[in-house]
N, CA, C, O and CB atoms as a CASP TS submission, in Angstrom:
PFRMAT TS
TARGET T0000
AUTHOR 0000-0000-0000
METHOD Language model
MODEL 1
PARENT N/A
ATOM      1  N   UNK     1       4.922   9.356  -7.195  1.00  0.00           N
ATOM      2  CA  UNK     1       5.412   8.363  -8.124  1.00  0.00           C
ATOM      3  C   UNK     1       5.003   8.783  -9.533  1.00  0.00           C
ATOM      4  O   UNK     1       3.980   9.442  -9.713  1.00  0.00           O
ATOM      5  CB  UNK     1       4.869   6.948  -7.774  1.00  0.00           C
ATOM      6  N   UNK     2       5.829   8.390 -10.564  1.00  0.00           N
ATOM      7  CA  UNK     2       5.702   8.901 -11.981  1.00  0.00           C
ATOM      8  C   UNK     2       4.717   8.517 -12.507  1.00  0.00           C
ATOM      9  O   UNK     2       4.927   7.409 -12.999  1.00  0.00           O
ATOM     10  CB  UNK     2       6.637   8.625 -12.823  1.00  0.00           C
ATOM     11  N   UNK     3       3.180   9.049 -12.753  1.00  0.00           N
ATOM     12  CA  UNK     3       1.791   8.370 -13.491  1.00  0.00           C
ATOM     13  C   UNK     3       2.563   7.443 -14.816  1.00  0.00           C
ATOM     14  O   UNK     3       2.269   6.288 -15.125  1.00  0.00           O
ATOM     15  CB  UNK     3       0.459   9.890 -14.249  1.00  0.00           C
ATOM     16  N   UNK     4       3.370   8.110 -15.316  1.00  0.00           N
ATOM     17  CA  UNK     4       3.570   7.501 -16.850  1.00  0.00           C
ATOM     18  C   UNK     4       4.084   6.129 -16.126  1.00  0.00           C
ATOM     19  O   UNK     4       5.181   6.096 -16.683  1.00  0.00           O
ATOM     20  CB  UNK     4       4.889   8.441 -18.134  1.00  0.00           C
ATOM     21  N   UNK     5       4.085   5.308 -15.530  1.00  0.00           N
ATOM     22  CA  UNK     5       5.107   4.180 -15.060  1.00  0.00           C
ATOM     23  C   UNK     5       3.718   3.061 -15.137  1.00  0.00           C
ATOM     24  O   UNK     5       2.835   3.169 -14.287  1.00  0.00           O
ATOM     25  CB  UNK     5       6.082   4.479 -13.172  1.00  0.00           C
ATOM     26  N   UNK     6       3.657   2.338 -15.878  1.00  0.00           N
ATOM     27  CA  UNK     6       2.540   0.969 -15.956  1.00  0.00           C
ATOM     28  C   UNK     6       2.837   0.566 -15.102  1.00  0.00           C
ATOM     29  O   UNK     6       3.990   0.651 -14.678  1.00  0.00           O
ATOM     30  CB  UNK     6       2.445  -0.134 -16.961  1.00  0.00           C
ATOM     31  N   UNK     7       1.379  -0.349 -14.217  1.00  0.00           N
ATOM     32  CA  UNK     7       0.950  -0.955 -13.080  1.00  0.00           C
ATOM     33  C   UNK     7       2.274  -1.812 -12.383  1.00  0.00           C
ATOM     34  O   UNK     7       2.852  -1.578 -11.321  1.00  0.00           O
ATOM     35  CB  UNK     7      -0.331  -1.888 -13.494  1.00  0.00           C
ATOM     36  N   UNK     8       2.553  -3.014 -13.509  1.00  0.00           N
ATOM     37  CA  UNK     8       4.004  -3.386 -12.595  1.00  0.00           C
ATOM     38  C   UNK     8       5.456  -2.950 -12.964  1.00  0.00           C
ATOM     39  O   UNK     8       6.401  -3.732 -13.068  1.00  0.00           O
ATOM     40  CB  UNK     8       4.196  -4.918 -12.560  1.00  0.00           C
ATOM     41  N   UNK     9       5.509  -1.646 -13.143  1.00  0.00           N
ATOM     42  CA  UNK     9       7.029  -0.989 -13.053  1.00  0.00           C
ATOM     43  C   UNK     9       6.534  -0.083 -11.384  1.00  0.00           C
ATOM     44  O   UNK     9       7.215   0.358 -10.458  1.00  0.00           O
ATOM     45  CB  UNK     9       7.567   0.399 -14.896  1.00  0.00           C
ATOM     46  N   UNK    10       4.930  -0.128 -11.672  1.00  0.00           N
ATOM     47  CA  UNK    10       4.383   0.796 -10.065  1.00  0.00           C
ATOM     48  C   UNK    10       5.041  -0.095  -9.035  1.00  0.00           C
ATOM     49  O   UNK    10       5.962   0.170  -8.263  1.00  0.00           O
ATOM     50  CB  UNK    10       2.329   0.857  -9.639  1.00  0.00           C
ATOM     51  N   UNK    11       4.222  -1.429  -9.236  1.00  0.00           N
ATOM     52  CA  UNK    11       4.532  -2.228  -8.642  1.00  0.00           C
ATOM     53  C   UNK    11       6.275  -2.220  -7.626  1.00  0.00           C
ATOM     54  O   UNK    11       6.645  -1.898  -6.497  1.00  0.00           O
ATOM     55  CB  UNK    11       4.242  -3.106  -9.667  1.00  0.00           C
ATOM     56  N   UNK    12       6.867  -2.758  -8.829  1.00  0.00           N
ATOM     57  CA  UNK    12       8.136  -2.737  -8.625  1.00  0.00           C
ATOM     58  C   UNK    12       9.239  -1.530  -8.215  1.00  0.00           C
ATOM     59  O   UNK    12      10.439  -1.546  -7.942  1.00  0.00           O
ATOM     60  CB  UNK    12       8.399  -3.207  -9.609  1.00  0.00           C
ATOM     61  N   UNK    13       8.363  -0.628  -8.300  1.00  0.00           N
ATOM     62  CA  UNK    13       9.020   0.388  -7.636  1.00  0.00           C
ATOM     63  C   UNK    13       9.022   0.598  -5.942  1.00  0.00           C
ATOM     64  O   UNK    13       9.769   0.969  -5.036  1.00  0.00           O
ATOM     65  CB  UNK    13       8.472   1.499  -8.254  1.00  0.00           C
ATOM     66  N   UNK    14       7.128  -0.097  -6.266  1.00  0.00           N
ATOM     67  CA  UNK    14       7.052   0.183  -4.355  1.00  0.00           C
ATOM     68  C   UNK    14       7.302  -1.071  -3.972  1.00  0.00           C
ATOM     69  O   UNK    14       7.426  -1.075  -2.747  1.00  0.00           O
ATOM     70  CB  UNK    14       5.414   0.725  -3.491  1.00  0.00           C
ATOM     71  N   UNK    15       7.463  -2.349  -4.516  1.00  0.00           N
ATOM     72  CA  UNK    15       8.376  -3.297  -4.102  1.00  0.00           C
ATOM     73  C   UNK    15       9.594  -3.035  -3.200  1.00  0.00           C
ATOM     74  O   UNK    15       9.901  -3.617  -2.160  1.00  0.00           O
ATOM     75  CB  UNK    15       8.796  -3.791  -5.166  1.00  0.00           C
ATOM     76  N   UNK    16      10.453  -1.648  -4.072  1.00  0.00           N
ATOM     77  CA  UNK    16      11.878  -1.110  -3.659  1.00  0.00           C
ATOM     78  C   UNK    16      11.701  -0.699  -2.328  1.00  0.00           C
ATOM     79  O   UNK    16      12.319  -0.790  -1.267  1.00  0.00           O
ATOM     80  CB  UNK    16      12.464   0.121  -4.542  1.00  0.00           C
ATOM     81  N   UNK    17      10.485  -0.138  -2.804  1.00  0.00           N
ATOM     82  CA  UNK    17      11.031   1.356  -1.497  1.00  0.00           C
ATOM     83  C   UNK    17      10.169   0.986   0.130  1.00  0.00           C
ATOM     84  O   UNK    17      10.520   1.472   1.205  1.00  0.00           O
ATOM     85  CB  UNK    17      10.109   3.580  -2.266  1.00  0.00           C
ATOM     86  N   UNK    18       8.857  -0.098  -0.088  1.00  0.00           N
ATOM     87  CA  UNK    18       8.895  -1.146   0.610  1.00  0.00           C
ATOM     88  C   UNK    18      10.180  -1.606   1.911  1.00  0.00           C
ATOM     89  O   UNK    18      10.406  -1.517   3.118  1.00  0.00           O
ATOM     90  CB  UNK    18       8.828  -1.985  -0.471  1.00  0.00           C
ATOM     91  N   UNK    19      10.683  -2.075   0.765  1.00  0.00           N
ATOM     92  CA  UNK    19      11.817  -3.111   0.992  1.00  0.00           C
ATOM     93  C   UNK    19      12.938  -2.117   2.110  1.00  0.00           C
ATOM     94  O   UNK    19      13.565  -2.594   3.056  1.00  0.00           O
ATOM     95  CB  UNK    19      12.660  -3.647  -0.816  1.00  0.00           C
ATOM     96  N   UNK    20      12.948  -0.885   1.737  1.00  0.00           N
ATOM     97  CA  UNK    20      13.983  -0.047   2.686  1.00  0.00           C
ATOM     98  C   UNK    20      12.798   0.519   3.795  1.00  0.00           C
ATOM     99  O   UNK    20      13.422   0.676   4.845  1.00  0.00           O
ATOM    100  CB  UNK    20      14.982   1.447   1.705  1.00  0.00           C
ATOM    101  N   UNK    21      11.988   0.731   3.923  1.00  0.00           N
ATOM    102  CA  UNK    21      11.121   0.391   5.277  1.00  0.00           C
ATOM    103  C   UNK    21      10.673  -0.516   6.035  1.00  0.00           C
ATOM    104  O   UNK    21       9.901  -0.276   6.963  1.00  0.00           O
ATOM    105  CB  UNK    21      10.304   0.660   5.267  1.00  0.00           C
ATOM    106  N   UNK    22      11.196  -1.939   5.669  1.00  0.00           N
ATOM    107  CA  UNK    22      11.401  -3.073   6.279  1.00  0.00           C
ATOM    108  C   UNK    22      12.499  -2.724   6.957  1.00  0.00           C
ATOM    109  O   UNK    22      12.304  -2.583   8.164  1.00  0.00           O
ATOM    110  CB  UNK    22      11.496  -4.217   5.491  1.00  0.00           C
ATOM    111  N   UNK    23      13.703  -2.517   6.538  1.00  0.00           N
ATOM    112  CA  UNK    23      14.872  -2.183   6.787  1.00  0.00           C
ATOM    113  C   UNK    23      14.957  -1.296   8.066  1.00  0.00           C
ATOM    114  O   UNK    23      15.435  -1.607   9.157  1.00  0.00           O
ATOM    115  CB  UNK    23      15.369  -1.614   5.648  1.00  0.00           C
ATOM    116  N   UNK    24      14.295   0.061   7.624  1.00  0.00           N
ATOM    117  CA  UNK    24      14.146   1.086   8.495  1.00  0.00           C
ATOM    118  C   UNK    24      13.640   1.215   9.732  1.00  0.00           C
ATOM    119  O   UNK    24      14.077   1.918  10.643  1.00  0.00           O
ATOM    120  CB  UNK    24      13.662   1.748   8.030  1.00  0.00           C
ATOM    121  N   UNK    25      11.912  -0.085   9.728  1.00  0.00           N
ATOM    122  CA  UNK    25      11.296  -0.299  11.147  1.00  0.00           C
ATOM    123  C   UNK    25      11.231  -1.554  11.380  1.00  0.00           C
ATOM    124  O   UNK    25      10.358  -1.986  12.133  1.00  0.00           O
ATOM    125  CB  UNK    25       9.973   0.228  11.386  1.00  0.00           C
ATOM    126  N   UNK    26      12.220  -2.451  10.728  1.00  0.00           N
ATOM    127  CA  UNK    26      11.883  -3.583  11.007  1.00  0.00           C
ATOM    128  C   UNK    26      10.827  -4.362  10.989  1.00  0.00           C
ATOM    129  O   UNK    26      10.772  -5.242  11.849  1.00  0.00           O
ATOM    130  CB  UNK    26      12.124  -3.628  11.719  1.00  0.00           C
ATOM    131  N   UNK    27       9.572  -4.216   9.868  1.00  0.00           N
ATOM    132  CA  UNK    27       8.553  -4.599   9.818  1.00  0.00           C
ATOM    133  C   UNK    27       8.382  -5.312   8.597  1.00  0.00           C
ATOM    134  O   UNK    27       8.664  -4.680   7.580  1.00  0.00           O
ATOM    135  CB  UNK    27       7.814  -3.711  10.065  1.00  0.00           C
ATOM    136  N   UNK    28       7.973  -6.517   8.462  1.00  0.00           N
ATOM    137  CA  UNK    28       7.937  -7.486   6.862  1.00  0.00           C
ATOM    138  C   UNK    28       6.480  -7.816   6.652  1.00  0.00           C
ATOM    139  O   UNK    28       5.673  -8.110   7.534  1.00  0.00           O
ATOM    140  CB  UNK    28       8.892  -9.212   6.882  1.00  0.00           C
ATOM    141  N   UNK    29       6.254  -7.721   5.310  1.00  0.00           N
ATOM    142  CA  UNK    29       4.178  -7.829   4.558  1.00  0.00           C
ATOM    143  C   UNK    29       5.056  -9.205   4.197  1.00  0.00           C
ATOM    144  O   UNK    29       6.197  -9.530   3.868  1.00  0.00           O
ATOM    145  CB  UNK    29       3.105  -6.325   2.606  1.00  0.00           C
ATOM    146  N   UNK    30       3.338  -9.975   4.571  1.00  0.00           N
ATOM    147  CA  UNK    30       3.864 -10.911   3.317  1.00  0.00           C
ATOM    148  C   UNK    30       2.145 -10.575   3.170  1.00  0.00           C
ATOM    149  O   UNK    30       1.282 -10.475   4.041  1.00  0.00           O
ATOM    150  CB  UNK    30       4.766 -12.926   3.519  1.00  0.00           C
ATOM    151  N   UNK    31       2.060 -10.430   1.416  1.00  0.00           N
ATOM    152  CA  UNK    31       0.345  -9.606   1.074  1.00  0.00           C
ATOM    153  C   UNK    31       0.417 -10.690  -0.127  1.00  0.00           C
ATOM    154  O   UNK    31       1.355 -11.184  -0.751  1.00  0.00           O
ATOM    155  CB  UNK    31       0.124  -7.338   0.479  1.00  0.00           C
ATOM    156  N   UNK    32      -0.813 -10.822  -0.168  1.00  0.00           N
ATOM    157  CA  UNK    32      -1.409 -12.011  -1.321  1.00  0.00           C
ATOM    158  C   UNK    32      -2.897 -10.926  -1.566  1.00  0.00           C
ATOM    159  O   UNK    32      -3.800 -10.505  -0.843  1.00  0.00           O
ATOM    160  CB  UNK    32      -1.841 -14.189  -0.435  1.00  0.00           C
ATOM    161  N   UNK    33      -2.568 -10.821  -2.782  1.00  0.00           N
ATOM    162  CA  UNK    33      -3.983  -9.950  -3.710  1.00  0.00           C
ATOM    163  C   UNK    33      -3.653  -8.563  -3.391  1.00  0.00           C
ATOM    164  O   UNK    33      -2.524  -8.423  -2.921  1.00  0.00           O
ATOM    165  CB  UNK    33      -5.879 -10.290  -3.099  1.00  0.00           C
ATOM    166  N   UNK    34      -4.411  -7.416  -3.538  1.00  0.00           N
ATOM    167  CA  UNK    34      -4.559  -6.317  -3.008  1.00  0.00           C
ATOM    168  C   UNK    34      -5.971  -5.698  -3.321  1.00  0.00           C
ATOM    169  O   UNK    34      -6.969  -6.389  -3.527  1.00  0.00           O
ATOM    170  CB  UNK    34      -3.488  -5.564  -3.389  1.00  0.00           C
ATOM    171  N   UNK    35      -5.946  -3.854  -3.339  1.00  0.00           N
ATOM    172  CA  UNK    35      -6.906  -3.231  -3.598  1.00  0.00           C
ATOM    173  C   UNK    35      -6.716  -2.866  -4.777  1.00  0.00           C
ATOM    174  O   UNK    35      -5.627  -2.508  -5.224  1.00  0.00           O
ATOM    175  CB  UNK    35      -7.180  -2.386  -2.835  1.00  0.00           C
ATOM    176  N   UNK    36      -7.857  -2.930  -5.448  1.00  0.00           N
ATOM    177  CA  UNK    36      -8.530  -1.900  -6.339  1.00  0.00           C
ATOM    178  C   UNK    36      -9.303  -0.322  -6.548  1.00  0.00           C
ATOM    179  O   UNK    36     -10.529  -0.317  -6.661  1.00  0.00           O
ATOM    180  CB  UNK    36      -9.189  -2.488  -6.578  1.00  0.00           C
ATOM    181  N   UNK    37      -8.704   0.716  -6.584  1.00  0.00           N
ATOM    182  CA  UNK    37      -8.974   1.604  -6.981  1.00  0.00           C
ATOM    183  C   UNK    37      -9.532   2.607  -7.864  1.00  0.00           C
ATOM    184  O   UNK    37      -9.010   3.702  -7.656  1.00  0.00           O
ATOM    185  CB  UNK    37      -8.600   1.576  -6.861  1.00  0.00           C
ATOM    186  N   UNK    38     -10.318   2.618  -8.681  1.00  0.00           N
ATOM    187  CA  UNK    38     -10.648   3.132  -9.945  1.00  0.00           C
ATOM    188  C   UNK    38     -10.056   4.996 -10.366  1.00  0.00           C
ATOM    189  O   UNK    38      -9.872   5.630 -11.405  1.00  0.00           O
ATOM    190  CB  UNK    38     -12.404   2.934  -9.900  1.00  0.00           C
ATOM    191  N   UNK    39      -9.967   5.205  -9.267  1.00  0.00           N
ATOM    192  CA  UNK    39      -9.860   6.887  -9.619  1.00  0.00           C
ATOM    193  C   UNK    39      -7.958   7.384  -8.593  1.00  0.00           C
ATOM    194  O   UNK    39      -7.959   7.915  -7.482  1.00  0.00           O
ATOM    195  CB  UNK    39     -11.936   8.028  -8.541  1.00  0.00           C
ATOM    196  N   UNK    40      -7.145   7.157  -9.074  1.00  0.00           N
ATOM    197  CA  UNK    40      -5.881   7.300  -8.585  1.00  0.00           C
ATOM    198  C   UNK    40      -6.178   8.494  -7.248  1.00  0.00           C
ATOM    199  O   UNK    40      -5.901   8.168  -6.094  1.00  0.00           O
ATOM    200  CB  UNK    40      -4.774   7.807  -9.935  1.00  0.00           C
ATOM    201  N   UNK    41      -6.693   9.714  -7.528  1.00  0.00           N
ATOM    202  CA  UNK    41      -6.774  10.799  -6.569  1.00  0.00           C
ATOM    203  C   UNK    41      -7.268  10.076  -4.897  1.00  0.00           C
ATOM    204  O   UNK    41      -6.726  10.454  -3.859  1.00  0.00           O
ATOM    205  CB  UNK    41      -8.014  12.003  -7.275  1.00  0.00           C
ATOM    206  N   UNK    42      -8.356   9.020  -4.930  1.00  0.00           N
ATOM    207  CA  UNK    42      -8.619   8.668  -4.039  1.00  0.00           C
ATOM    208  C   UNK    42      -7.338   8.222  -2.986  1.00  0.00           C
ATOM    209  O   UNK    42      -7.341   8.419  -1.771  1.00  0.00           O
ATOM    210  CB  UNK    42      -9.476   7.883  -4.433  1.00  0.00           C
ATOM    211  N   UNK    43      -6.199   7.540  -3.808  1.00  0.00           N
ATOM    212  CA  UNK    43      -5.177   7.440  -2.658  1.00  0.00           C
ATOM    213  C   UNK    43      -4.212   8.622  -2.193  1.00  0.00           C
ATOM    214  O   UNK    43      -2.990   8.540  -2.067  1.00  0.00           O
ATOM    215  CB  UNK    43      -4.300   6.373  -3.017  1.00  0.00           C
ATOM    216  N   UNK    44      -4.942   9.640  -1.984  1.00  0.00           N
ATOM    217  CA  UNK    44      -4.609  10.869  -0.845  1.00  0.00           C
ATOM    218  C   UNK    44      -5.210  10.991   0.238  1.00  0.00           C
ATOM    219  O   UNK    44      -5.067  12.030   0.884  1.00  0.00           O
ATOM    220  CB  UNK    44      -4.788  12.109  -1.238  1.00  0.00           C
ATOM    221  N   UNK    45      -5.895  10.125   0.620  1.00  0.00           N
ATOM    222  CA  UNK    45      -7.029   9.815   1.144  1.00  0.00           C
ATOM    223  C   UNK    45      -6.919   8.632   2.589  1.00  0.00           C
ATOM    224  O   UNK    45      -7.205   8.586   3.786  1.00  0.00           O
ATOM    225  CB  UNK    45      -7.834   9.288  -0.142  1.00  0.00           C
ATOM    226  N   UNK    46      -6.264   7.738   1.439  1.00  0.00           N
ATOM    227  CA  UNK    46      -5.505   6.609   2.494  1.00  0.00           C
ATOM    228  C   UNK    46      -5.066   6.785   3.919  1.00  0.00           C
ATOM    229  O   UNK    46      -4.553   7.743   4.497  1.00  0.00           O
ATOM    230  CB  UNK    46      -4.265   6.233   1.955  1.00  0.00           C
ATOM    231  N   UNK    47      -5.416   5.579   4.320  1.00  0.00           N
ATOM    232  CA  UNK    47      -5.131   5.555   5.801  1.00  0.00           C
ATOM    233  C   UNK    47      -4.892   4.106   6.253  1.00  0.00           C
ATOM    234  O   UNK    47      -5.826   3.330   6.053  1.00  0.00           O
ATOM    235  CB  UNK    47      -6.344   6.193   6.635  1.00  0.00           C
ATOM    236  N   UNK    48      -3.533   3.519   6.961  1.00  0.00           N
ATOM    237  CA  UNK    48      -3.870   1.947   7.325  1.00  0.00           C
ATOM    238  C   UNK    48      -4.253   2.128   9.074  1.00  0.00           C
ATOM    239  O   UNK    48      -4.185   3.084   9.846  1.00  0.00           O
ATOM    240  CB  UNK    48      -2.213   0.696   6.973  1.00  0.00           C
ATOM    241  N   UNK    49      -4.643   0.806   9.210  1.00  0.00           N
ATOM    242  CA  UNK    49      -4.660   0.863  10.990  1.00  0.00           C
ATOM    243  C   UNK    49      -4.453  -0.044  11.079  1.00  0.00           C
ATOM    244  O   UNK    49      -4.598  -0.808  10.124  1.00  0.00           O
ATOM    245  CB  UNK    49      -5.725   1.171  11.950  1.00  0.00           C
ATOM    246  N   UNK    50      -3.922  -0.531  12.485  1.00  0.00           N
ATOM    247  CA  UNK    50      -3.601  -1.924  12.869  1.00  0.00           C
ATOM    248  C   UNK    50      -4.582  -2.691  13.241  1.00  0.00           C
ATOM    249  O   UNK    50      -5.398  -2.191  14.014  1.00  0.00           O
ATOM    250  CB  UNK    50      -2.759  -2.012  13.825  1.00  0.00           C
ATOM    251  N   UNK    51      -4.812  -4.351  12.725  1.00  0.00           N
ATOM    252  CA  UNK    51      -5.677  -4.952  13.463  1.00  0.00           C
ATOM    253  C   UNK    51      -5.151  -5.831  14.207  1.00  0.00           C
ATOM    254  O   UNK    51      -3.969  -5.765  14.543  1.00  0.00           O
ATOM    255  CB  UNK    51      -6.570  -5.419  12.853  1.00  0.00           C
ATOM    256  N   UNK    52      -6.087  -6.945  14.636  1.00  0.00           N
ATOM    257  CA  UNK    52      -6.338  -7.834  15.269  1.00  0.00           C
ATOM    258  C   UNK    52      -4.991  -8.994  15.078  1.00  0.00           C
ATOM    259  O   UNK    52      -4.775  -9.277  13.900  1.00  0.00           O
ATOM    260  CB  UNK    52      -7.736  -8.181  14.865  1.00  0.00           C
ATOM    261  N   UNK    53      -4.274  -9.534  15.887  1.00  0.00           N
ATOM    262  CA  UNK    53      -2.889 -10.341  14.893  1.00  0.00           C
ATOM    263  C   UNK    53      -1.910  -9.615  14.310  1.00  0.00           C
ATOM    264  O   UNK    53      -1.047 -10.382  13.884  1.00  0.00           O
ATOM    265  CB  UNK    53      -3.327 -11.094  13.597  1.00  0.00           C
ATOM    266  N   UNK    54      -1.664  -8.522  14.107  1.00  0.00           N
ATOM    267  CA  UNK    54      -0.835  -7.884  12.955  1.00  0.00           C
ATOM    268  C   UNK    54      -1.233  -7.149  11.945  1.00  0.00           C
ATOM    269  O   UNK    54      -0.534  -6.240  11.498  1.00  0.00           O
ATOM    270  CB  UNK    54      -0.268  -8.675  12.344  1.00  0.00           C
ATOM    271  N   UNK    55      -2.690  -7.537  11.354  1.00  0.00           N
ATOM    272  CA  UNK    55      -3.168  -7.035  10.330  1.00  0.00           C
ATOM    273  C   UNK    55      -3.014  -5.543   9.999  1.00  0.00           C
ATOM    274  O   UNK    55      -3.256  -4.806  10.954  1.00  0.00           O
ATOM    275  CB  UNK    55      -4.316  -7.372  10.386  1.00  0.00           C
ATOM    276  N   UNK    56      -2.755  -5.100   9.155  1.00  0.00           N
ATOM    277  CA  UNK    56      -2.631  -3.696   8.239  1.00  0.00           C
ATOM    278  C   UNK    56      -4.197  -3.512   7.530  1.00  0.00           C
ATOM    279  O   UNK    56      -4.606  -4.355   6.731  1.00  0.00           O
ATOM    280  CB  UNK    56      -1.231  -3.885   6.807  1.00  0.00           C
ATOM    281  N   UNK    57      -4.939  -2.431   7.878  1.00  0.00           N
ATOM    282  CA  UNK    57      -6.001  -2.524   7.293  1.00  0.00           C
ATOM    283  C   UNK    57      -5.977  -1.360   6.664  1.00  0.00           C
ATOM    284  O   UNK    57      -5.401  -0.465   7.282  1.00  0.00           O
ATOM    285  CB  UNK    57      -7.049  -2.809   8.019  1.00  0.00           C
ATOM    286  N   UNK    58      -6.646  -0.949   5.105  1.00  0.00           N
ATOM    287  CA  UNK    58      -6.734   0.015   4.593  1.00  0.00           C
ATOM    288  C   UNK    58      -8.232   0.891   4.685  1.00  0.00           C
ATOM    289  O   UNK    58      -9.334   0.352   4.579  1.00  0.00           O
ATOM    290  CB  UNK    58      -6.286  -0.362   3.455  1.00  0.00           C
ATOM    291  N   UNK    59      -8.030   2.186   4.880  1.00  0.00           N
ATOM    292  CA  UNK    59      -9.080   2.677   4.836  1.00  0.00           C
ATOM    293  C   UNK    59      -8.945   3.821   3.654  1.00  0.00           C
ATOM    294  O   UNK    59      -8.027   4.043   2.865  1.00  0.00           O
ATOM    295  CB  UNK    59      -9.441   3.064   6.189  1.00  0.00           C
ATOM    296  N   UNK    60     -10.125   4.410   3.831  1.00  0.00           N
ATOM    297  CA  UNK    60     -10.099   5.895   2.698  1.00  0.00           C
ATOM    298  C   UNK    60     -11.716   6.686   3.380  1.00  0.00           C
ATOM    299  O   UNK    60     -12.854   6.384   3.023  1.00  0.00           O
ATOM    300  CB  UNK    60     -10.323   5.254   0.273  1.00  0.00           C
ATOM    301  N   UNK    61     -11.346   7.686   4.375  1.00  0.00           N
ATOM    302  CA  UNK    61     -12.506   8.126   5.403  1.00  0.00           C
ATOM    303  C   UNK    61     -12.936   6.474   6.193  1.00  0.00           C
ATOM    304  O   UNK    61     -12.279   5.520   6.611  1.00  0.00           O
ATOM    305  CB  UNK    61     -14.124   8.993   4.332  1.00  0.00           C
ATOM    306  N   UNK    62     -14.088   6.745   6.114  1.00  0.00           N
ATOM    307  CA  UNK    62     -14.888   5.954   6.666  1.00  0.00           C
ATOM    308  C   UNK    62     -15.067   4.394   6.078  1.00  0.00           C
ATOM    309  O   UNK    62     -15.721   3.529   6.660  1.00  0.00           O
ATOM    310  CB  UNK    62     -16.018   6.680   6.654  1.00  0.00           C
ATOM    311  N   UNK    63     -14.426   4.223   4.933  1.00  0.00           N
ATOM    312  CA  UNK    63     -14.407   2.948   3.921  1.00  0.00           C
ATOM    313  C   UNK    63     -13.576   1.925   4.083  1.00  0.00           C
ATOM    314  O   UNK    63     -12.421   2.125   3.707  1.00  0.00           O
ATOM    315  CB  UNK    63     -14.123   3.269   2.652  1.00  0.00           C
ATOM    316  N   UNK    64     -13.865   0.756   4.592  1.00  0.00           N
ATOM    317  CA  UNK    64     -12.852  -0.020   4.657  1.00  0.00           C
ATOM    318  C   UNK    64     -12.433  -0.553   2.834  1.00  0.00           C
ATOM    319  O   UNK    64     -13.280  -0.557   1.942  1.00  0.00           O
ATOM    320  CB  UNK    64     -13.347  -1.265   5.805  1.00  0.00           C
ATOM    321  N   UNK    65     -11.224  -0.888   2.671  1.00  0.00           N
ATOM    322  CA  UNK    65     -10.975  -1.393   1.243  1.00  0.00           C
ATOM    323  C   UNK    65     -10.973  -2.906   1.478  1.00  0.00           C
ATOM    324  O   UNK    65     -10.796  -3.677   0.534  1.00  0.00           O
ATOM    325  CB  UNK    65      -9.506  -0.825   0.524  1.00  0.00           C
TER
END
């Protein structure tokens, strides 16, 4: 994704593309808040897993977010 793009054009981009992987696996977020990151490189790192109910959990190694 383009660094030069401020937080909610980020946003709204992965809003989009989101939105066509709903599409694709049939799967819908409904997410209230998120993560914080300080250093962008760390999300190469990322990893979700499934929990308990449905839950999407984020990791980065050994770190839950």
């Amino acid at each position: 994704m383009n660094e030069k793009l401020n937080q909610e054009q980020r946003l709204e981009a992965f809003a989009k593309e989101l939105a066509e992987l709903t599409r694709k696996y049939g799967v819908a977020l409904s997410v209230t808040g998120g993560v914080i990151i300080d250093q962008p490189e760390a999300f190469e790192g990322i990893e979700y897993f499934t929990g308990n109910d449905g839950d999407l959990l984020p990791h980065i190694g050994d770190n839950r977010l």
